[in-house]
N, C-alpha and C positions, 0 to 999 in steps of 0.2 A: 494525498496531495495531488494536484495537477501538474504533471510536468509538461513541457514542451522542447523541443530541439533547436527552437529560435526563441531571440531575446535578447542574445547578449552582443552590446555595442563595442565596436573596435577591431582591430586588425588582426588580433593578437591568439594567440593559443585559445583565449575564452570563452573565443566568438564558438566553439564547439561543443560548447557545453548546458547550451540553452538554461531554461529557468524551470525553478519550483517555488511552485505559491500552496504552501498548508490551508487541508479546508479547515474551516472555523467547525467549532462547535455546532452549532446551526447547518451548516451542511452537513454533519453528518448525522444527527439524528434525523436531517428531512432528508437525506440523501442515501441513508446508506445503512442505519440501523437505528433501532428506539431506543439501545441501552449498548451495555458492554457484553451479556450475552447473546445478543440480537449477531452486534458486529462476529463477534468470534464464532458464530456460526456461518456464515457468509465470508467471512475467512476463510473457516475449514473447507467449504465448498469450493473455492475458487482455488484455494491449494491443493485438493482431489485434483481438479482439472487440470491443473498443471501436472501436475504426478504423472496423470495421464498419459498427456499431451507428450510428457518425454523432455519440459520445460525443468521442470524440479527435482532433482534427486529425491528419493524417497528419507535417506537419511538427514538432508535437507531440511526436507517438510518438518522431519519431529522437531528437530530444531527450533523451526519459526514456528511449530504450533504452538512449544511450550513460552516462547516470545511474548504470541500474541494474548495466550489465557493469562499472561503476568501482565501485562501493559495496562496503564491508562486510560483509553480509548474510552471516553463515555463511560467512566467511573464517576 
């Protein structure tokens, strides 16, 4: 999805919570991967990197890996 940090209208506690627009189907197989092995590989990549980085707990990551090899994504 795209989030953003701005978006939201009014005075109010909400206004800090900006927006999320889901990409379509369409963006992601031209965006992001050609299938559901495509994506969960570039998953798994980008959750290395955070592992890394010191962003993601390691025990974390197994967690959303086994997430992401279950999900929908371009099934």
């Amino acid at each position: 999805a795209a989030l953003s940090g701005v978006g939201q209208t009014g005075n109010s506690f909400c206004g800090l919570f900006g927006t999320t627009v889901p990409l379509t189907t369409g963006q992601l197989t031209t965006d992001v991967a050609a299938d559901h092995e495509a994506f969960v590989e570039r998953w798994s990549e980008s959750l290395a990197a955070a592992v890394d980085a010191g962003a993601v707990l390691p025990a974390d990551a197994e967690v959303l890996e086994g997430v992401v090899r279950s999900s929908s994504v371009l099934r």
